[in-house]
C-alpha positions, 0 to 999 in steps of 0.5 A: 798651727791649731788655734785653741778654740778649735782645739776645744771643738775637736776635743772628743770629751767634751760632751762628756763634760757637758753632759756630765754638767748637765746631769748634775744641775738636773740632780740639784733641782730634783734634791732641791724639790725632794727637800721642799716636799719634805718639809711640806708633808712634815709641817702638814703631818704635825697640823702646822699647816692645813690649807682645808680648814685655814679659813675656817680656823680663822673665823672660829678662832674669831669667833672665840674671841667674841664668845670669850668677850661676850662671857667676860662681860656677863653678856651669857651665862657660862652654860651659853658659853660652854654649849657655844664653845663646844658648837665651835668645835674649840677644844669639844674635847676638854667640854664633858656633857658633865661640865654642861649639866654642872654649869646649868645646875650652878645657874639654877642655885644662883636664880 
């Protein structure tokens, strides 16, 4: 009488439920990887995550709070201000050349 375990060995399919397994680890790693590069490069487009400029985005943003406090105690004018901020390269786009000129020319009315 054959024992189960060499029942098992003599079994010619086997392999092919072993390579079938083996297959579908493999295929579960690979999806699992394909997912976490999705989610990477989506979260990188949207500019959630941008390890380049991650430290200096840090600073500037320190930075700004600085100049946000320096302006609210009156410790520079607004014209300082606004060129500062623009220098930081914070929001350069809603500063116009224009908001700098009527800046300075309200400072000049006030000495």
């Amino acid at each position: 009488m054959m024992s189960e375990y060499s029942w098992n060995m003599m079994n010619p399919f086997n392999w092919i439920w072993s390579l079938v397994a083996f297959v579908i680890q493999i295929a579960v790693i690979i999806f699992i990887i394909l997912i976490l590069v999705r989610i990477w490069k989506r979260y990188q487009k949207n500019g959630k995550i941008n390890f380049k400029n991650l430290g200096s985005s840090l600073n500037t943003s320190h930075a700004q709070e600085i100049l946000d406090d320096k302006f609210a105690r009156a410790e520079i004018s607004e014209v300082e201000y606004l060129k500062r901020k623009r220098a930081l390269n914070l929001k350069a786009s809603e500063i116009s050349d224009s908001d700098i000129k009527n800046a300075e020319k309200d400072e000049e009315k006030n000495v």
